[in-house]
C-alpha positions in Angstrom: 4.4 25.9 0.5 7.6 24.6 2.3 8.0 20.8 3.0 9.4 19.8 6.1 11.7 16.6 5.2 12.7 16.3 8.6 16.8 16.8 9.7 17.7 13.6 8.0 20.1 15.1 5.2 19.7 11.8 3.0 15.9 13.1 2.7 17.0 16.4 1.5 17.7 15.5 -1.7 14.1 15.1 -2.8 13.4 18.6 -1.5 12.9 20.0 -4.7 10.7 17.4 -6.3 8.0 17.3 -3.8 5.1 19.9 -3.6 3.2 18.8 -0.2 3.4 16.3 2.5 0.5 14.8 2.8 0.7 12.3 5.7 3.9 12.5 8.4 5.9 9.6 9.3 3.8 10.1 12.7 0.6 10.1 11.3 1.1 7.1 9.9 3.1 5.3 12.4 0.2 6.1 14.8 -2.3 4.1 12.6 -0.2 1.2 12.0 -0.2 1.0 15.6 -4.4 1.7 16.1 -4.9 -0.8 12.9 -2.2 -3.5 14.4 -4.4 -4.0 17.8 -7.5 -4.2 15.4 -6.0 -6.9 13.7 -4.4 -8.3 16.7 -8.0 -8.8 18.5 -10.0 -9.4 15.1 -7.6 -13.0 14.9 -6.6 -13.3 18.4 -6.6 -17.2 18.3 -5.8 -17.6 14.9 -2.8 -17.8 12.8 -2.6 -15.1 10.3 -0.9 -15.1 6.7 0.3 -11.5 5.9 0.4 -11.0 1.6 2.5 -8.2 0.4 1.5 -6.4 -2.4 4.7 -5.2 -3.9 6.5 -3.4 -4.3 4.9 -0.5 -2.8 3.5 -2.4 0.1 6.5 -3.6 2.1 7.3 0.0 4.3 3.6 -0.1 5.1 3.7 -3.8 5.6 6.5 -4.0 8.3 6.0 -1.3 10.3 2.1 -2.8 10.4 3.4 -6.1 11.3 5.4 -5.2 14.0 2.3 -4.0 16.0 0.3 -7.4 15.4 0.5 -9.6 18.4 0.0 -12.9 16.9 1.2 -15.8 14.9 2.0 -14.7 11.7 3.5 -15.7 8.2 4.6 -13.4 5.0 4.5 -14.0 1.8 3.9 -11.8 -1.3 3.0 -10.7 -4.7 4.0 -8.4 -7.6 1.8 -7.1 -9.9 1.6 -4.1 -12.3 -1.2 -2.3 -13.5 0.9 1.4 -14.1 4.0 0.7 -15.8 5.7 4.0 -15.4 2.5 6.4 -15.7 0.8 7.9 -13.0 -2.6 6.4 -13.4 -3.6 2.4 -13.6 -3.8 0.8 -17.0 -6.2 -1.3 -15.4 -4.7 -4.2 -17.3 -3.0 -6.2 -14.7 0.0 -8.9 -14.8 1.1 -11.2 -12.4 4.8 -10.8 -11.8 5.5 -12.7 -8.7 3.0 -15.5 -7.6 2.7 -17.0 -4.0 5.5 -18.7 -2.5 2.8 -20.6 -0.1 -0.5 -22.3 -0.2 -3.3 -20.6 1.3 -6.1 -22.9 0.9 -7.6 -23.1 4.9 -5.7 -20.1 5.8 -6.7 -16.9 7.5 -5.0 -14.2 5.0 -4.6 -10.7 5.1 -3.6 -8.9 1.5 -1.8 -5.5 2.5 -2.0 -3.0 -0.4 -0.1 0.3 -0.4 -2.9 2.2 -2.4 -6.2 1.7 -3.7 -7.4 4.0 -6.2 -9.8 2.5 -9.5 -9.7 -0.9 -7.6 -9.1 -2.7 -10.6 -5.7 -4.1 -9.4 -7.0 -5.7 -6.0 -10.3 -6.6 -7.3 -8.2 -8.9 -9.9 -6.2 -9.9 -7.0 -8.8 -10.6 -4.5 -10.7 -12.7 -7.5 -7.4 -14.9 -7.9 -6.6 -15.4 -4.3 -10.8 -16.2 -4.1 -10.0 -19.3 -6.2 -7.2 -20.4 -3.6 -9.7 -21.5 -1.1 -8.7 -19.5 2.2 -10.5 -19.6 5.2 -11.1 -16.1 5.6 -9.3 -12.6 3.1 -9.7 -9.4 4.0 -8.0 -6.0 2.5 -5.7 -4.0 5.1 -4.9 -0.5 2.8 -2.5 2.6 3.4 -4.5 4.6 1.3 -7.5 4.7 -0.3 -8.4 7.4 -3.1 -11.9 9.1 -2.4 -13.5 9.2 -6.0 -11.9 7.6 -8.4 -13.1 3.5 -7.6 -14.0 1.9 -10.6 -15.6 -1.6 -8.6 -16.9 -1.8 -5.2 -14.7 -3.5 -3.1 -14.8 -3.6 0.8 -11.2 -2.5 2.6 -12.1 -4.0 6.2 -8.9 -2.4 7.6 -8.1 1.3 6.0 -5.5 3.8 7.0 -6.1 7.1 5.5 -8.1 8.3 2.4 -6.6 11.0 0.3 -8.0 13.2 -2.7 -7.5 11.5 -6.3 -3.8 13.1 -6.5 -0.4 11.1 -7.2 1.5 10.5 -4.3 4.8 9.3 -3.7 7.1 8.2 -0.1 6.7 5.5 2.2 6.7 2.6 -0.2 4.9 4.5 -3.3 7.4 5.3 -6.2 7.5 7.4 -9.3 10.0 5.5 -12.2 11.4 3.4 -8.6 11.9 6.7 -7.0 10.9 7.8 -4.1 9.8 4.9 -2.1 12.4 5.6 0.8 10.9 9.1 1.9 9.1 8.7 5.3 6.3 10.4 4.7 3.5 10.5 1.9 3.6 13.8 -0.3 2.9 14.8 -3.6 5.3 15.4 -6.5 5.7 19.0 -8.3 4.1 18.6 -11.4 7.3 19.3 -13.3 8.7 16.3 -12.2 6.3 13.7 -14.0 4.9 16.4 -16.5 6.5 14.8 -19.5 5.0 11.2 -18.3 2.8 8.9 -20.7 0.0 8.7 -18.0 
């Protein structure tokens, strides 16, 4: 199958290392723009505290945050739960904490992926203990059939199959995340991967 990277040459370089584009730059733009007016009515009236997940979150999270219409704050978290595999350890560390209080708040956690749920349910359980006035989820991507807990994503962009993607904020070993789009790696790029 040929991938289209588009006529930026900078994106050419990863020709060669991914196997299908999943989701365009416009497909996504599109629904950042349908889930910022959701957002934007669901909190009209309220202020609204935007957490990061990082580091794959930030593409997804400002290009989302430029189509909310309200008062807003940022802040953000790292965690791991992958290491350099391509499938959650489900063991997961705090790296970065809050900068900000959220106790009374209205917070929104923005997540570039969901796949066994493990990560954000051990996120959403922490930030639970905070005290906010309301948290909701706002995902890219979710992965259709590979949850390990239920958890509820009141704001979802796209599900994909149970395959490891890359671009638009995801990385493989810090690589990748610049690529507009969201595509899949060839498999001899991460086949010698602990996973």
């Amino acid at each position: 199958m040929e991938t289209k990277l588009g006529d930026d040459k900078s994106m050419k370089v990863f020709e060669h290392d991914i196997e299908e584009v999943l989701l365009t730059h416009e497909q996504i733009q599109s629904k950042a723009a349908e889930l910022g007016a959701q957002i934007s009515a669901d909190y009209a009236g309220s202020d609204l505290l935007l957490v990061g997940v990082l580091k794959g979150a930030f593409v997804f999270m400002a290009d989302l945050s430029r189509h909310v219409t309200l008062p807003m704050e940022f802040d953000f978290m790292a965690v791991s739960s992958y290491g350099a595999a391509t499938q959650t350890s489900g063991v997961v560390r705090i790296l970065k904490d809050l900068d900000h209080e959220i106790q009374g708040r209205n917070v929104l956690l923005v997540e570039d992926i969901v796949d066994s749920g493990l990560t954000l349910s051990y996120l959403l359980k922490n930030l639970r203990t905070r005290k906010p006035a309301s948290l909701e989820v706002c995902a890219l991507l979710q992965k259709t059939g590979v949850q390990q807990v239920p958890i509820e994503i009141r704001y979802k962009a796209f599900e994909i199959p149970p395959v490891f993607v890359v671009g638009y904020g995801l990385d493989y070993g810090e690589r990748f995340r610049n690529l507009p789009f969201v595509g899949t790696l060839r498999p001899d790029v991460y086949r010698d991967a602990v996973s």
